[in-house]
TORTIVO-548459 format. One line per field, with one value per residue (C-alpha): residue number from 1; residue in three letters; x, y, z. Coordinates in steps of 0.02 Angstrom, whole numbers, plus 32768, in hexadecimal, padded with zeros to 4 digits. Example, Ala and Ser with C-alpha at 12.3 -4.5 7.8 and 13.67 -1.06 7.14 Angstrom:
i c(1,2) $
aa c(ala,ser) $
xx c(8267,82AC) $
yy c(7F1F,7FCB) $
zz c(8186,8165) $
//
This chain:
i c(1,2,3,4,5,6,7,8,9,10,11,12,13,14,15,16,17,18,19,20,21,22,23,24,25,26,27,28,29,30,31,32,33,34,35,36,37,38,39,40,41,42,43,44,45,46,47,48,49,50,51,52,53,54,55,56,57,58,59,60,61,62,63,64,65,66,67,68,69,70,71,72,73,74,75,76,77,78,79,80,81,82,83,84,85,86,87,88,89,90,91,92,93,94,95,96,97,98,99,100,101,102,103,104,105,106,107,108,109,110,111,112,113,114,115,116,117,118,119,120,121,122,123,124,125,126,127,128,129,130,131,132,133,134,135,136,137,138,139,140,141,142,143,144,145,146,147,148,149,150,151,152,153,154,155,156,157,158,159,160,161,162,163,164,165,166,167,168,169,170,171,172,173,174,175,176,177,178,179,180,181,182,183,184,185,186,187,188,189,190,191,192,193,194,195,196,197,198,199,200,201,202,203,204,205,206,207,208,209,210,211,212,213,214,215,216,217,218,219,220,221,222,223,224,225,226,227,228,229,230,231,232,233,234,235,236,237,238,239,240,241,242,243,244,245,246,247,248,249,250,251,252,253,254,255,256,257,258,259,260,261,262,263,264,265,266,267,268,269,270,271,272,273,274,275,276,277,278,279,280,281,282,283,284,285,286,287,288,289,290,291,292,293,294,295,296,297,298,299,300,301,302,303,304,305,306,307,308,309,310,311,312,313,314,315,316,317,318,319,320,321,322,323,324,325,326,327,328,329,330,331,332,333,334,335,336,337,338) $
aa c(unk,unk,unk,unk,unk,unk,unk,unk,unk,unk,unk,unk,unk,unk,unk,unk,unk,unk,unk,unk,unk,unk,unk,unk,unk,unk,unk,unk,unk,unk,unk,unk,unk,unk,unk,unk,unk,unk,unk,unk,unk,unk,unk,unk,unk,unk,unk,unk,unk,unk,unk,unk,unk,unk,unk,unk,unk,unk,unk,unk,unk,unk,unk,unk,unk,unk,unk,unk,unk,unk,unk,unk,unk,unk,unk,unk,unk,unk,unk,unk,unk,unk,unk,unk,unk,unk,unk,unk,unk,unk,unk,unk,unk,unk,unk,unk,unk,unk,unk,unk,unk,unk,unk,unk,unk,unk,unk,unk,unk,unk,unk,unk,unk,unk,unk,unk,unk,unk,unk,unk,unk,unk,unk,unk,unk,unk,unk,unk,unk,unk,unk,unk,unk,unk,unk,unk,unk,unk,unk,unk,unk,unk,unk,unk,unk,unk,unk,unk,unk,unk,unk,unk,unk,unk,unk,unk,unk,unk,unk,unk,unk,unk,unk,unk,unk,unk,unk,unk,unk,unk,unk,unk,unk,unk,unk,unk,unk,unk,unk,unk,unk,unk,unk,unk,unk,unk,unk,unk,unk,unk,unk,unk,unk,unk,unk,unk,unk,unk,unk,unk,unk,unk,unk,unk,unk,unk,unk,unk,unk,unk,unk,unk,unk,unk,unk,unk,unk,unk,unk,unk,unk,unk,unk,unk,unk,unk,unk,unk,unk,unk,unk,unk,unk,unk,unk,unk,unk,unk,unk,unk,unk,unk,unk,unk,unk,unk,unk,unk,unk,unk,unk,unk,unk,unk,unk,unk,unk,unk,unk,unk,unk,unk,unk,unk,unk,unk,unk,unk,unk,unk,unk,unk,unk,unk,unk,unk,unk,unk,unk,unk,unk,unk,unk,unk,unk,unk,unk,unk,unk,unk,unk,unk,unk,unk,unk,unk,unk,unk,unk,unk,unk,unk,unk,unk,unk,unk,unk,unk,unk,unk,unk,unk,unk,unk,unk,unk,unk,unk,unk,unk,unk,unk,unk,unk,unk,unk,unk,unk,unk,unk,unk,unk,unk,unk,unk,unk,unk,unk) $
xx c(B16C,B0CE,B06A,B0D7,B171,B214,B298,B303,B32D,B3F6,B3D3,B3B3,B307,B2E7,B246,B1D9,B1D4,B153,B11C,B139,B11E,B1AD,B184,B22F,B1F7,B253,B21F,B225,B240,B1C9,B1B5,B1D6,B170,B19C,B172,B1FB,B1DC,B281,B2BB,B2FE,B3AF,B3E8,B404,B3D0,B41D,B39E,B3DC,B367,B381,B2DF,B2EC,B2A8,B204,B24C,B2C5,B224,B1BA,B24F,B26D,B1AD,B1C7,B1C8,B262,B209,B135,B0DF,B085,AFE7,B035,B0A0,B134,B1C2,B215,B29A,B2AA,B349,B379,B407,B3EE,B43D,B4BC,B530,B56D,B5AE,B555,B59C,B661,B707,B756,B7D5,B76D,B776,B6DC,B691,B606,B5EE,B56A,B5A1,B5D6,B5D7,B557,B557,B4AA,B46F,B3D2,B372,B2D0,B2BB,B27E,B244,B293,B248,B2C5,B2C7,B26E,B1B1,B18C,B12C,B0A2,B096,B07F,AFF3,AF84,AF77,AF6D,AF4B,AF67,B014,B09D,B15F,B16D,B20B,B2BE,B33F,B2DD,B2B8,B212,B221,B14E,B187,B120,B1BF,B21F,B226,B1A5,B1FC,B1A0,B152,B166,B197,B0EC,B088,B11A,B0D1,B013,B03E,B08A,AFEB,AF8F,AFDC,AFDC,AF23,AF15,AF6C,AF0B,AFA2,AF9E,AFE7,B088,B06A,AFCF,AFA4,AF94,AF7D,AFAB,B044,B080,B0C1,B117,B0AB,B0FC,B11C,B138,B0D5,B0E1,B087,B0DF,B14D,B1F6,B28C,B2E0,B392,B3D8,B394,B3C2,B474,B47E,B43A,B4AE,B548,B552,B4D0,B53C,B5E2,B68C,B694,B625,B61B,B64F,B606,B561,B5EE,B681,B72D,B759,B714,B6F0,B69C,B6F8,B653,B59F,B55A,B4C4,B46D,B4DA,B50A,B563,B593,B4EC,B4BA,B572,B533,B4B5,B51D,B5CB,B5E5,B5E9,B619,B6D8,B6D2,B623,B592,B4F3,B494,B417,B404,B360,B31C,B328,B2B5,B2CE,B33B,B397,B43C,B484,B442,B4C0,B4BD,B480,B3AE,B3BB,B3B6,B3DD,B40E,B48A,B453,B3C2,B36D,B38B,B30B,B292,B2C4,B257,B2B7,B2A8,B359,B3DC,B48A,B4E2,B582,B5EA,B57C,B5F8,B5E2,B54D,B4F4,B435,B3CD,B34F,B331,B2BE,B2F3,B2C3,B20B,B1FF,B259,B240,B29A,B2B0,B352,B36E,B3E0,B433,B46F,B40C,B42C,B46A,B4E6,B5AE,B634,B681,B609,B56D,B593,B5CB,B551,B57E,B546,B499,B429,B38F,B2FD,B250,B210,B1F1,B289,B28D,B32F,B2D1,B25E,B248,B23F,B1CC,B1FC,B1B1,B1C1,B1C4,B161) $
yy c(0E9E,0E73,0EB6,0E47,0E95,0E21,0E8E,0F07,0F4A,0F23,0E7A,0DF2,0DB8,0D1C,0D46,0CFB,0D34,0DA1,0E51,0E77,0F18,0F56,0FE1,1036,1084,10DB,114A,11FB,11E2,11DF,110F,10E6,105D,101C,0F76,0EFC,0E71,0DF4,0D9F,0CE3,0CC3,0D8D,0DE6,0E98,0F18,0F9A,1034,1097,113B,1181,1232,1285,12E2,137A,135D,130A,13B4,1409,13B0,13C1,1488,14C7,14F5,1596,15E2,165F,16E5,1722,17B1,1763,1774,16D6,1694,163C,15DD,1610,1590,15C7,154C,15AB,15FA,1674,1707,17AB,184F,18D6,18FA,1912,19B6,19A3,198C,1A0D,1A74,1A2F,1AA8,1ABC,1A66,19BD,197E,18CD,185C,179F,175C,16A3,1681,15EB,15F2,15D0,1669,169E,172A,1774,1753,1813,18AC,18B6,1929,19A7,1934,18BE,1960,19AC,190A,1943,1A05,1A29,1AD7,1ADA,1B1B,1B09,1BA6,1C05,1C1A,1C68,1C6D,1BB9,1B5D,1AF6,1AA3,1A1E,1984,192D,19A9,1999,19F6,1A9A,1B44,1AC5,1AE4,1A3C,1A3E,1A35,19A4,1951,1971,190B,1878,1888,1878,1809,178E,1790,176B,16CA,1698,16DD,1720,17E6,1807,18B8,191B,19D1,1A35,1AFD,1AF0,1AA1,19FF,197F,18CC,184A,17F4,1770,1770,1711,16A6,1745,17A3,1820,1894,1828,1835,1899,1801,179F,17FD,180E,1748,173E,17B0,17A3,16EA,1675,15EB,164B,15FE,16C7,176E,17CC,1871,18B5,186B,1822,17C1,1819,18CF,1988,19A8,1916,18E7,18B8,18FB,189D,191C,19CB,1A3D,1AF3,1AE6,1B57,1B64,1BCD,1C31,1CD3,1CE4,1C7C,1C8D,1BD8,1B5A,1AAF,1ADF,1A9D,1A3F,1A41,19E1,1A4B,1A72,1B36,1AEE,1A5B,19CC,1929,18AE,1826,1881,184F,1795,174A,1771,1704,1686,1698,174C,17EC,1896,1878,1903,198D,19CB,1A01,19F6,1988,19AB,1933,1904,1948,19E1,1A2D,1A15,1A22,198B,19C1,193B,1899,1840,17B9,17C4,1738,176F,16EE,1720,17D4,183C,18EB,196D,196A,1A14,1AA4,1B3B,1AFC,1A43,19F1,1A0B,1991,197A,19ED,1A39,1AA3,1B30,1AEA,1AE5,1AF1,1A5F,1A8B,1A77,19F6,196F,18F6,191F,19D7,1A04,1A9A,1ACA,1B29,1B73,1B9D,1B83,1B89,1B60,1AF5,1A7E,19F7,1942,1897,181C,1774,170B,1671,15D2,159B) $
zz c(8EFA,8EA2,8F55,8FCB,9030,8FEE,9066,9047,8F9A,8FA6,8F6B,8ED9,8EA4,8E33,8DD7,8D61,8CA5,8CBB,8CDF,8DA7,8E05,8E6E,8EF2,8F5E,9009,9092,911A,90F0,902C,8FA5,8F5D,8EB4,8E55,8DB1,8D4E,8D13,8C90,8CAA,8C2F,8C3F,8C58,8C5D,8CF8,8D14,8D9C,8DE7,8E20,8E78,8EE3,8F43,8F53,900B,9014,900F,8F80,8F29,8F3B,8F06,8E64,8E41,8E31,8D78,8D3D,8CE8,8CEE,8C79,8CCD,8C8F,8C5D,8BED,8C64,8C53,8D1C,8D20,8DC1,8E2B,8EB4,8F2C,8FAF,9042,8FD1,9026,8FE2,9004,8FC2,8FC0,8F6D,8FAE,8FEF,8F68,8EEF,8E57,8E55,8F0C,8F6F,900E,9013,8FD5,9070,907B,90B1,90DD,9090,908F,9021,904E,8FE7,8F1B,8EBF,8E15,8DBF,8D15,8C9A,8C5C,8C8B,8C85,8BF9,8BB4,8B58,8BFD,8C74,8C11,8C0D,8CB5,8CBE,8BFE,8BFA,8C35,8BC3,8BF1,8B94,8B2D,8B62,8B0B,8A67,8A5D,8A95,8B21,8AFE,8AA2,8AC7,8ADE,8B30,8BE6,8C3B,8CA1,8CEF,8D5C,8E37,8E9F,8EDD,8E44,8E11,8EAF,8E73,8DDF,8E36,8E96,8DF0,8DA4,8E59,8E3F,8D86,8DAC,8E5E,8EC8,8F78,8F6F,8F8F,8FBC,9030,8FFC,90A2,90A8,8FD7,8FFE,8FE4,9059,9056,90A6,9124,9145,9086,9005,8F6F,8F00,8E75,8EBF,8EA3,8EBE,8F57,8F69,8F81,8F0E,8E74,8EB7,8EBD,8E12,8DBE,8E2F,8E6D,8E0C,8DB1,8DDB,8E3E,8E7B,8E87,8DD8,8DD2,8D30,8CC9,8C50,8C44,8C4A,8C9A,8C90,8BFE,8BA1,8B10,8AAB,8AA6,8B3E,8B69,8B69,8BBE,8BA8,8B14,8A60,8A4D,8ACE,8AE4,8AAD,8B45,8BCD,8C19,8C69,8BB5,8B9F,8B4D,8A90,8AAF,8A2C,8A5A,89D3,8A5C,8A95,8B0E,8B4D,8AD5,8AC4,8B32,8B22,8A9F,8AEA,8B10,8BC5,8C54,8CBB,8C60,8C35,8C84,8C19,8C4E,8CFC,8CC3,8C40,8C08,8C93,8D4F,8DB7,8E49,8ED7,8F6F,8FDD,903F,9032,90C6,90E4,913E,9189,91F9,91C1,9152,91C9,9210,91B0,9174,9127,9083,90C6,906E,90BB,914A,9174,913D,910A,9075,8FEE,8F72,8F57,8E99,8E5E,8DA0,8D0F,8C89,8BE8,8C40,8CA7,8C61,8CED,8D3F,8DEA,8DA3,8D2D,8DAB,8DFB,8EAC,8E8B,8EFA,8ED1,8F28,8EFF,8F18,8E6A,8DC6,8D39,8C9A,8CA0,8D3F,8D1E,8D6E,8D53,8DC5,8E31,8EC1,8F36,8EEA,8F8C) $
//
């Protein structure tokens, strides 16, 4: 108090009716000063509640940051969540390669908030066009960007790392591209299972099955799938669905699910970091924020897109994997909050 040590804070002072400068210390938490001017004859209770150092740098984190490519992150903080990837045997629609998975993430991340599109991708590589599909233009500017490989989605994040004073995510060796490990705070494709936390278990009581509320199939346009639209060229259709999209659509055209998060499922599937793997027998084998094999010949590919309708592809447990280009595959961009 006023630069002299009165004891501890769990007590009552008697001060004068002027301004005095309270600091609270402890050990291992970050002080708090303030100034009090009492007033005579009223009595005034101070509750104060330091916070650690490591809550302190915690709190300091923004919530949300701009890219300079325009791109919106929304900080995601699961601290040590557990969850299960992966879906149950019984489970209508379940692949083989679903099995489950017990995951703990420890570290914040930033996620994009929807796909990086067409318009973002070129301020980087100009000339690139996401092309035609089944006689509609895909090259909107804010159409997500597809007809792009994993490793020129990792050249970006490279880009974009350095536009904003970033250390790489990703090394190019032999034309190839390659997680840098240990792994940085750079722009980079989310990890597997990150994007399964986001859209499965982020503010949920239990895993979500499908990228909206209710059963198969949604009851209400909730996103870009393969719908009416398109049921003259494709088999596998939403039943009774009409998102008036026959391609990609804008982004953010549909409502946020989960919360702040668009297109996690529909309009086009996502690039993940991951090199693809199948995990047999490690539903309790606890793994803590992996980010994949080391290697291997083909990317996790993780979400729906406009030309997906059954109830396998539609569900947020469902894993793809590929090694090109398609026009229904794009990505969206995340990285450590530390």
């Amino acid at each position: 108090m006023d630069g002299k040590t009165p004891g501890t804070s769990s007590r009552r002072l008697r001060l004068t009716t002027r301004p005095h400068t309270l600091e609270f210390s402890k050990a291992g938490f970050v002080s708090q000063r303030m100034t009090v001017t009492p007033r005579a004859g009223v009595s005034r209770n101070l509750d104060v509640q330091l916070k650690t150092v490591k809550q302190a740098k915690i709190d300091a984190v923004p919530t949300t940051l701009t890219t300079a490519g325009g791109q919106l992150l929304r900080l995601v903080r699961p601290a040590g969540a557990r969850f299960r990837m992966g879906a149950s045997r019984r489970e209508a629609g379940r692949r083989a390669n679903e099995s489950r998975r017990l995951v703990q993430l420890d570290r914040s991340f930033y996620l994009e908030d929807s796909e990086v599109t067409n318009s973002q991708y070129r301020r980087f590589r100009s000339a690139h066009s996401s092309g035609r599909a089944e006689g509609v233009s895909l090259d909107g500017d804010r159409q997500p960007v597809v007809n792009i490989s994993w490793d020129d989605a990792a050249r970006y994040c490279n880009w974009l790392s350095k536009k904003d004073g970033l250390p790489a995510a990703y090394r190019e060796k032999d034309g190839r591209m390659r997680l840098v490990r240990p792994m940085t705070s750079g722009y980079r494709l989310p990890t597997e299972a990150e994007w399964a936390y986001v859209a499965r278990v982020l503010g949920r009581s239990s895993a979500q099955r499908y990228p909206w509320a209710g059963g198969f199939p949604p009851a209400t346009v909730v996103g870009n799938f393969a719908d009416a639209q398109i049921s003259d060229t494709l088999a596998d259709v939403v039943p009774g669905y009409d998102d008036r999209f026959r391609g990609t659509a804008p982004v953010r055209s549909f409502t946020a699910f989960p919360e702040g998060f668009h297109d996690l499922g529909g309009n086009v599937a996502e690039w993940s970091n991951d090199f693809y793997a199948v995990y047999p027998g490690e539903s309790e084998r606890l793994v803590k924020d992996p980010a994949g094999p080391v290697s291997g010949e083909h990317h996790v590919v993780r979400g729906s897109g406009w030309r997906h309708g059954n109830i396998t592809e539609l569900r947020l447990s469902y894993r793809d994997y590929s090694r090109e280009p398609r026009s229904d595959l794009g990505f969206r961009i995340a990285r450590y909050a530390d």
